[in-house]
N, C-alpha and C positions, 0 to 999 in steps of 0.2 A: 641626617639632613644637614644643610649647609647653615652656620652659623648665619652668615648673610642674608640669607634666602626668609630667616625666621624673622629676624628683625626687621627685612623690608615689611613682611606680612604683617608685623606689630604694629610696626608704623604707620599702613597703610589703614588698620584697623582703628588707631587712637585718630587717625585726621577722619575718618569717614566717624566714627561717634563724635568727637568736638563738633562737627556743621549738623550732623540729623539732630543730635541733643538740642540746642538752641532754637532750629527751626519745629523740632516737635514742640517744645515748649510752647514756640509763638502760635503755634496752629491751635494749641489747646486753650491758649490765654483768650487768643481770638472769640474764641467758641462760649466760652465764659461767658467776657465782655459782650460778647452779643443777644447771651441768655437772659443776662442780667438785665440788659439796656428793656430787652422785650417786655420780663414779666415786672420791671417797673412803667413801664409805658403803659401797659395791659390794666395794672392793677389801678393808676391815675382815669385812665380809660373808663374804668368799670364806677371807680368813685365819682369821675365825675359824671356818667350816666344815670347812674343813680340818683345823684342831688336833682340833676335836670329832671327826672321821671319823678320825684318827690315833689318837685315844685309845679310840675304842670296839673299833680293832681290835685294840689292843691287850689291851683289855681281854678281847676276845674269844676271841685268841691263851691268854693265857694261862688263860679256861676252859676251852677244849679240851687243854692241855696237863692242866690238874689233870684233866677227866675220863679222858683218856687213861692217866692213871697210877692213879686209883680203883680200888680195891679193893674196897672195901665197896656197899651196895645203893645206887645210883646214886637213883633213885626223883624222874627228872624236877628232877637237880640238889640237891633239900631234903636227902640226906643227902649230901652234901658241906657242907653252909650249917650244918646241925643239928649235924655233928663239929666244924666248923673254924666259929667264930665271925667270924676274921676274911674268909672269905669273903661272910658277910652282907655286910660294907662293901664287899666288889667288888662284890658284888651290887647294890645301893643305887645305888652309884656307876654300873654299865652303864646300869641303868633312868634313871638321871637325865642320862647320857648322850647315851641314845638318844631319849630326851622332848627333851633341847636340840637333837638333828639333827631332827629330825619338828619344832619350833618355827621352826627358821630357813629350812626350804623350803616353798615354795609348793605346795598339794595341785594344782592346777588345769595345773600341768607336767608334758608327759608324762615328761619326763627326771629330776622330783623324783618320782614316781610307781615312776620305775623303782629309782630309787636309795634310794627305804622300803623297794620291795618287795624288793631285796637284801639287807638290812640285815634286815627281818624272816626272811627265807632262813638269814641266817646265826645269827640267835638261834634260831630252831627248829632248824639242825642241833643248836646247841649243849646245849638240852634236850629232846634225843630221848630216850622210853623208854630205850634199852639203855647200855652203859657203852659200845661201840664208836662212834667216830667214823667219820659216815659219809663214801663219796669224792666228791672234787672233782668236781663238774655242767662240762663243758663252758661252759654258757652265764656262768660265774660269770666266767672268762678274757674273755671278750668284753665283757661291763660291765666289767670293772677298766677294759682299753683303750678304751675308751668313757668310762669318768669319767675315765683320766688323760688322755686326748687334751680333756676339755672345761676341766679346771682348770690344763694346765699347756699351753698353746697357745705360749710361748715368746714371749709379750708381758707380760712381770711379773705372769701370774697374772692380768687381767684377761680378762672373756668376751670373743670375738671376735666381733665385729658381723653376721657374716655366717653365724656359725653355725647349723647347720640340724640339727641336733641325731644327725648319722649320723658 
């Protein structure tokens, strides 16, 4: 072969790896940086659903203890709010609560779907007509372990790849 002939092909060879090397690099750096951005996003995502889901139950918790000890005309929660001013501010505070869990899930999931419709389950027990609280639904036992099997998977609180939502 032609001395010529090899060297143009060398050369040809070294200018086409110089440009794909660089650009493979940036396509992978990309890909990284983009994985990264997610399962930090994801995992902020998840902590702060969970503080939110903490607090509402808590908050919820302790309406059913006040209506549980009400005395007076229950009247769908407003004469508890109407005596004690400062339950107004719980009040306020659940509803802004529960507007922040309903902001952070996706409606289009059946699994966020399931867990409004829980969440609205437990606010209408908690302003039912009568001053008795009412008993625990079976199916309410089966979503808890259904949500804590999805948020505490036993890999720091990230969703698991595989999960199939049972």
């Amino acid at each position: 072969m032609d001395p010529l002939f090899i060297s143009v092909v060398s050369a040809c060879t070294a200018l086409v790896a110089s440009i794909a090397g660089p650009l493979v690099t940036l396509a992978v750096a990309r890909r990284q940086f983009n994985a990264n951005v997610l399962s930090v996003n994801r995992q902020k995502w998840i902590e702060t659903l969970r503080g939110m889901l903490a607090e509402l139950i808590s908050l919820l918790v302790s309406a059913l203890v006040t209506k549980a000890g009400w005395k007076g005309k229950w009247d769908k929660g407003l004469g508890v709010v109407t005596a004690n001013p400062a339950m107004r501010e719980k009040l306020e505070r659940l509803v802004l609560v529960q507007w922040n869990i309903r902001l952070l899930m996706n409606p289009t999931e059946p699994d966020h779907q399931q867990l409004y419709q829980t969440i609205e389950s437990a606010l209408l027990r908690g302003c039912s007509l009568t001053n008795r609280t009412m008993p625990r639904r079976k199916p309410m036992s089966r979503r808890s372990r259904h949500w804590r099997k999805r948020f505490s998977n036993g890999n720091g609180g990230e969703l698991s790849e595989g999960y199939d939502g049972r």
